[in-house]
C-alpha positions as CSV (number, residue, x, y, z in Angstrom):
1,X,15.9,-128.7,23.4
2,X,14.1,-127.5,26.6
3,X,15.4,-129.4,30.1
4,X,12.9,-132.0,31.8
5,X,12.3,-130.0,35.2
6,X,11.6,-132.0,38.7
7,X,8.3,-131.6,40.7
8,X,8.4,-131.1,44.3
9,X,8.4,-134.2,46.3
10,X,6.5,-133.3,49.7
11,X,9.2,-135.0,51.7
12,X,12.0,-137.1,51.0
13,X,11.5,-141.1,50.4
14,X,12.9,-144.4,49.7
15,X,11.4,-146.2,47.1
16,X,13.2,-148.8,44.7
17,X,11.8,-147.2,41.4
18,X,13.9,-144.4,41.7
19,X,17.4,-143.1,41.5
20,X,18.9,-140.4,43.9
21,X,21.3,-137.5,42.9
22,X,22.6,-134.1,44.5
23,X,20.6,-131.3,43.6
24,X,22.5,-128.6,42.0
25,X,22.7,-124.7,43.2
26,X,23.4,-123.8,39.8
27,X,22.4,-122.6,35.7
28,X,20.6,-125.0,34.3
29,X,22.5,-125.7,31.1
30,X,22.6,-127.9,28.1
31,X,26.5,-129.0,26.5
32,X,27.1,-130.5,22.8
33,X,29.3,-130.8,19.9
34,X,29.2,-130.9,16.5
35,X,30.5,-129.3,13.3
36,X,30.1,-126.2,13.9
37,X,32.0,-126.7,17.5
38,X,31.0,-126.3,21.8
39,X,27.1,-124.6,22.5
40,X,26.5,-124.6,26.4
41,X,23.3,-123.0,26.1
42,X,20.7,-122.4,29.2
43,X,17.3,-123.5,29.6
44,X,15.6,-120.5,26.7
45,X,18.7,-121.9,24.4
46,X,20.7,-118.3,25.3
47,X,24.6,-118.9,24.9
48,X,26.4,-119.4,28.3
49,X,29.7,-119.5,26.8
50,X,30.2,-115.5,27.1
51,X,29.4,-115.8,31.1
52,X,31.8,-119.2,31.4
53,X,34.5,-118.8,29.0
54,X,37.0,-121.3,31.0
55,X,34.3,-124.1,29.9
56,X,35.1,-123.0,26.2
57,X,37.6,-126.1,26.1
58,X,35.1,-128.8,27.4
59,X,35.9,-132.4,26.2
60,X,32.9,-133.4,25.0
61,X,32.5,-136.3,21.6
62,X,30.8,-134.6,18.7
63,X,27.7,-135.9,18.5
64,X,26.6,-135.5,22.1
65,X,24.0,-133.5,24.2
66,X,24.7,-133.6,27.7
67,X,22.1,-132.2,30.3
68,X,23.5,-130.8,33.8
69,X,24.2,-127.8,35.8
70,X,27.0,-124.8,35.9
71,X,28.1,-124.5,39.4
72,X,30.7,-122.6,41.0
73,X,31.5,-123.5,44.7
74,X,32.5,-121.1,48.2
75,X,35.6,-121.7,49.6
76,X,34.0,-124.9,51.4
77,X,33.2,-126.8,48.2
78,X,29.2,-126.2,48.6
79,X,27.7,-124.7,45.3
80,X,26.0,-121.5,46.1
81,X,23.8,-119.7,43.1
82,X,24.5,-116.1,45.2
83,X,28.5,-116.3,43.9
84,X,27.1,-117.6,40.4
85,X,25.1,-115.1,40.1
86,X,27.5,-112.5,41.3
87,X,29.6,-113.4,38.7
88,X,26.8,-113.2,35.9
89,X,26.3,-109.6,37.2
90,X,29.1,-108.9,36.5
91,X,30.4,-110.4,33.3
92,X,29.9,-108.4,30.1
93,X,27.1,-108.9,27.2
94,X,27.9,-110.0,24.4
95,X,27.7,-106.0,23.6
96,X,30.9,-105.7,26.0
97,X,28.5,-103.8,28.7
98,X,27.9,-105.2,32.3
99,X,24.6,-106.5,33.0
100,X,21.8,-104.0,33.9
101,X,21.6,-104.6,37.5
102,X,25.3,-104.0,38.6
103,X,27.3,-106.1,41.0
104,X,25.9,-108.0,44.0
105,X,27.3,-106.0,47.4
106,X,29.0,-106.8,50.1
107,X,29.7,-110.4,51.7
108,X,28.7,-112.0,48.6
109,X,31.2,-109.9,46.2
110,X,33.7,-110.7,48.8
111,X,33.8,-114.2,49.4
112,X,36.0,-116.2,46.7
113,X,35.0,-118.9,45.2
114,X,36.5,-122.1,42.7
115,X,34.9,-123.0,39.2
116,X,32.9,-123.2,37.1
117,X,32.2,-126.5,37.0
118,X,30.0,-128.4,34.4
119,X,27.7,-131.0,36.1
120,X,26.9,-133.7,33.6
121,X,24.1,-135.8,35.0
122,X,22.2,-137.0,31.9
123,X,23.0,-138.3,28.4
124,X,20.4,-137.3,25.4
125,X,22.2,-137.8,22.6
126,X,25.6,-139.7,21.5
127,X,27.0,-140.3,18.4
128,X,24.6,-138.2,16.9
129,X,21.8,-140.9,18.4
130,X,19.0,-139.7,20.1
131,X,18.9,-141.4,23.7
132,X,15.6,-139.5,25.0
133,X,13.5,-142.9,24.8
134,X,15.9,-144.5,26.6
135,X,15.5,-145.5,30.5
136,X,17.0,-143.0,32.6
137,X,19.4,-146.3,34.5
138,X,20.7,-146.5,31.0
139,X,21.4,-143.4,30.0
140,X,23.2,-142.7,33.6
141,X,25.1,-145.5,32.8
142,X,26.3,-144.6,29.3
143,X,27.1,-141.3,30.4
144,X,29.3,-143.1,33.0
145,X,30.8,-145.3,30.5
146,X,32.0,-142.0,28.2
147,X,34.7,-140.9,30.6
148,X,34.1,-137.5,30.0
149,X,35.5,-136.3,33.7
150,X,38.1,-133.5,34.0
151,X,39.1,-130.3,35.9
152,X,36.2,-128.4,34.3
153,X,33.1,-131.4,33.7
154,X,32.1,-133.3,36.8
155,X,29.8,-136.8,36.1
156,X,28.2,-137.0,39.9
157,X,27.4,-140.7,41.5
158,X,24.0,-141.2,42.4
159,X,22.6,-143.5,45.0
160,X,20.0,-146.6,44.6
161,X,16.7,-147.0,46.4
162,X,17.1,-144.7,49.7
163,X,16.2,-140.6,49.8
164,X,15.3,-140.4,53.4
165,X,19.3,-140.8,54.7
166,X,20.5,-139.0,51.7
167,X,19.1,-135.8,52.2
168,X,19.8,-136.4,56.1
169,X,23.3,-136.3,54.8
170,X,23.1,-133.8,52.4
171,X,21.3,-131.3,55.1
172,X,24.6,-132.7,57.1
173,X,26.8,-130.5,54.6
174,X,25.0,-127.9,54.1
175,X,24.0,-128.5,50.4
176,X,20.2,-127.9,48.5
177,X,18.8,-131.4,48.7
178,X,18.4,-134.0,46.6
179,X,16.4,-135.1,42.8
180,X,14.7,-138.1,42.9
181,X,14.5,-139.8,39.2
182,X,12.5,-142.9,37.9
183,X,15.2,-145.2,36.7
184,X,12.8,-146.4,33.8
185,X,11.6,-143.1,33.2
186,X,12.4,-141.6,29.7
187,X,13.5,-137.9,28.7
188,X,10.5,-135.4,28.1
189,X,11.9,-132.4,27.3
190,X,10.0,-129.3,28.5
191,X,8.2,-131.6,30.9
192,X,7.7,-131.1,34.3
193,X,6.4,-134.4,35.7
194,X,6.6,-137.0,39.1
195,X,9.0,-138.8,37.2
196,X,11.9,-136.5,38.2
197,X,11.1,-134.9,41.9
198,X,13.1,-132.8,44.1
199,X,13.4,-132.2,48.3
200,X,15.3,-129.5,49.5
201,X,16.6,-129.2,52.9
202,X,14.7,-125.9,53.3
203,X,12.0,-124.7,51.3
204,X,13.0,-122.8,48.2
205,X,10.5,-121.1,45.5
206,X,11.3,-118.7,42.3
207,X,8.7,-115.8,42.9
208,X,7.8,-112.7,41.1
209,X,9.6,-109.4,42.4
210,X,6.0,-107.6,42.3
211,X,7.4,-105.1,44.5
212,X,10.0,-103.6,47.8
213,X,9.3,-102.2,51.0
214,X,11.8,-99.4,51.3
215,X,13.2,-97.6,54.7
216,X,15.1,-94.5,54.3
217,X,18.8,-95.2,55.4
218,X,18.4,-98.9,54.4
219,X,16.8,-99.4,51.1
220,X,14.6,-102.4,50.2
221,X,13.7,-104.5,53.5
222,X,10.8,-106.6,51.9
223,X,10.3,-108.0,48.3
224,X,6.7,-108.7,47.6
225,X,6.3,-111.8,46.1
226,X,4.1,-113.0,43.5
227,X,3.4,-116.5,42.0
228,X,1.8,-116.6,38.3
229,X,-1.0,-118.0,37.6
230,X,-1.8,-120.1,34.3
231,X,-3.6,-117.3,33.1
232,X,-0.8,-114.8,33.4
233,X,-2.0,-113.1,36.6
234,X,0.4,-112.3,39.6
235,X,-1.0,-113.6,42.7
236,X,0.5,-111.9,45.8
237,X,2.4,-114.5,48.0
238,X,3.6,-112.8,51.1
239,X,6.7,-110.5,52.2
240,X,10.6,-112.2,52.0
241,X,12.9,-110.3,54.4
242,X,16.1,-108.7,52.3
243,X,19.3,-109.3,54.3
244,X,20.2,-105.4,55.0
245,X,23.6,-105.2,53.5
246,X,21.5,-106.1,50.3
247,X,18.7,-103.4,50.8
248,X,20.9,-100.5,49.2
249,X,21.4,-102.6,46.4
250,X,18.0,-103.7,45.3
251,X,16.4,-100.3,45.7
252,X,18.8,-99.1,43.3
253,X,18.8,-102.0,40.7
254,X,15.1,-102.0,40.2
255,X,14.2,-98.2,40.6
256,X,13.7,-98.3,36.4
257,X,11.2,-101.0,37.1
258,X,8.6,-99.1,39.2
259,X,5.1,-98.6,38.1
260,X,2.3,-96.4,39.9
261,X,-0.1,-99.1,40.5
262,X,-0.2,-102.9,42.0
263,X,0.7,-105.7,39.4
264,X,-0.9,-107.9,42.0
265,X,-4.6,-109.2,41.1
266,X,-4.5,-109.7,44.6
267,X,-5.7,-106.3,46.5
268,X,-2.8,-105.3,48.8
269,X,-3.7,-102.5,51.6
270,X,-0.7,-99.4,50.7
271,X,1.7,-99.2,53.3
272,X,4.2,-96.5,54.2
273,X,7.7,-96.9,52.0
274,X,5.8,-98.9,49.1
275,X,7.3,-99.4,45.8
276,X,5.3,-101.4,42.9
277,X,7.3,-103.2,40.1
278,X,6.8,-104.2,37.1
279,X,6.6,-108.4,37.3
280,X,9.7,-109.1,35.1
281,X,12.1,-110.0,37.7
282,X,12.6,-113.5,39.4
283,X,13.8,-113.8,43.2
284,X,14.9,-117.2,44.8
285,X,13.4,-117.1,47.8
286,X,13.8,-119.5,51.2
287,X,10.9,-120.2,52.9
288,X,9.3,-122.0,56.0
289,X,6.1,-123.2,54.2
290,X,2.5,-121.7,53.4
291,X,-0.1,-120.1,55.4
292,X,-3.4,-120.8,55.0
293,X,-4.1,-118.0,52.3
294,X,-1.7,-119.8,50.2
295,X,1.1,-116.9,51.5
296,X,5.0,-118.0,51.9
297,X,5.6,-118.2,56.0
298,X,8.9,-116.7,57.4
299,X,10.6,-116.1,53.5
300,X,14.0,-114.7,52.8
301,X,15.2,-113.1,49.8
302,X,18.8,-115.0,48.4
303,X,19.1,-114.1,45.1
304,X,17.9,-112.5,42.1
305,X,17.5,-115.4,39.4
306,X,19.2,-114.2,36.8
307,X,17.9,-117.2,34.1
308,X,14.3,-117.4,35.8
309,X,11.4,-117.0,33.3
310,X,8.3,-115.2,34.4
311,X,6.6,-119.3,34.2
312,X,8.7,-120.9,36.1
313,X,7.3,-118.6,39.0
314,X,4.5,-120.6,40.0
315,X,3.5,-122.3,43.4
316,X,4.6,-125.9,43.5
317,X,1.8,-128.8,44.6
318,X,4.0,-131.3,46.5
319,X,3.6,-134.9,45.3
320,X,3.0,-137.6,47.7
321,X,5.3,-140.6,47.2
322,X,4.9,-144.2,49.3
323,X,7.9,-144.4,51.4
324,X,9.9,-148.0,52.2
325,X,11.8,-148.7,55.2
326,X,15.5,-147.9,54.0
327,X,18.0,-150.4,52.7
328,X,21.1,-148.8,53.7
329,X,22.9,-146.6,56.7
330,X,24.4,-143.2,56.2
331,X,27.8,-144.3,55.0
332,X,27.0,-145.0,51.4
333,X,24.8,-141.8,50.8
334,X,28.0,-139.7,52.5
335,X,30.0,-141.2,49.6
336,X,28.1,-140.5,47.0
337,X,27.8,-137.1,48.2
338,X,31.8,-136.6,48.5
339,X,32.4,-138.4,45.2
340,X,29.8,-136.3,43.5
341,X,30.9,-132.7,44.6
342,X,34.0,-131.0,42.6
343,X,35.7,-130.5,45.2
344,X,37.1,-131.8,48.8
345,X,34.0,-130.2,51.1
346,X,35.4,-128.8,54.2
């Protein structure tokens, strides 16, 4: 089973077609039991069991195939992906060696964190029954009905009819943003359609690590971006600024990944400290929109994605959405956001 994947929204809305939940800083994963016991597997079907062992005793009925998220949270109660993924860097393969690109540095290694956490927020099968045809109010509300809640699986609230004061909220505590979902909508698995959209509070994009800027003393200052194209080229997409005490770092990890020549089909004028890489890494990256050559404006490196697929690298149209006026103030969507985090927020 391959996830359903949102669309971007090009800004939040309120529309009565469509449900509203958190979105997630986490691995995309998938949960079920049968016979032969627990999988959590990610979005390529990889086991995620060796990474979150804790989860190993998750109550789930055999018979069932929950979608959701593994999150682990900062010291606030916010998911973050950076303190996931400094965790997958360092966990051992299934081989009993640490991944290939060592431990994230500095702040990030330092803070602590609580989790994991399974996020359940969709119901594909149960009993062995296939629920995929189903509408998505349904299956939200049989997942509800399971009681499946505990210290290690989390069943988020959503919130009816108005995006525009949830992601106000949201942006309020300092989390992603929000997934919009068609209520009637069915499960497509592998599909990336309108039917599920997200907003984020600032602009995010999974890019192609084409490449670094290095300065001696500091390491990598830049990571040129790349989206992928449907034909499998690498289309350069503008420079994302590398926090400095992660510059050491990333020159390091990806020093096995340089190549002689772009892997941009984009012409790039050579500049002083230049490294080329081969496209086979993924970067989260933060962004304040495009130019007008299609180029990310003001972007920020936060993470190496340590699940991305080379695919999933690819420049997001926004969707346009009708908006209503909303039905509701910002003390319901404030609820649903405390009740659906795993822990008190701070």
């Amino acid at each position: 089973m391959v996830p359903m994947r949102p669309r971007l929204a090009r800004r939040a809305f309120n529309s009565p077609e469509f449900l509203f939940e958190l979105k997630w800083d986490g691995i995309r994963a998938l949960a079920s039991r049968d016979a032969n016991g627990l999988r959590i597997s990610d979005r390529s079907g990889g086991d995620l069991l060796p990474l979150v062992p804790e989860l190993a005793d998750l109550r789930i009925p055999d018979g069932a195939l929950l979608d959701g998220e593994i999150v682990v949270c900062d010291s606030r109660g916010r998911p973050s992906y950076e303190l996931l993924a400094e965790r997958a860097l360092r966990a051992p393969t299934r081989a009993g060696e640490p991944l290939a690109l060592g431990a994230v540095p500095g702040p990030t290694a330092a803070r602590p964190y609580r989790g994991p956490i399974f996020v359940a927020f969709d119901l594909l099968y149960e009993g062995g029954r296939q629920l995929l045809a189903r509408p998505l109010a349904e299956r939200r509300a049989r997942l509800a009905a399971a009681g499946l809640s505990s210290s290690r699986l989390a069943v988020p609230e959503h919130l009816d009819d108005d995006g525009e004061p949830f992601l106000e909220v949201v942006a309020e505590y300092g989390l992603e943003g929000i997934v919009a979902k068609r209520r009637d909508g069915r499960y497509v698995p592998g599909a990336r359609t309108a039917d599920w959209l997200k907003c984020c509070v600032t602009p995010r994009a999974d890019v192609v690590i084409g490449g670094l800027l290095i300065e001696r003393g500091r390491g990598a200052r830049a990571v040129l971006c790349g989206f992928r194209g449907h034909d499998g080229a690498i289309a350069f997409a503008g420079e994302a600024h590398v926090p400095p005490y992660l510059g050491g770092w990333l020159d390091e990890a990806t020093r096995d990944f340089a190549i002689g020549e772009s892997p941009f089909a984009t012409p790039l004028a050579l500049r002083e400290g230049m490294r080329f890489l081969r496209p086979r890494l993924v970067a989260i990256v933060e962004h304040a929109g495009h130019g007008a050559a299609g180029e990310l404006r003001d972007a920020r490196f936060r993470a190496l994605r340590f699940d991305g697929r080379l695919e999933d690298a690819r420049r997001d149209e926004p969707v346009e959405v009708p908006s209503y006026p909303p039905r509701t103030g910002r003390d319901r969507p404030r609820l649903v956001v405390l009740n659906s985090l795993p822990f008190p927020i701070e």
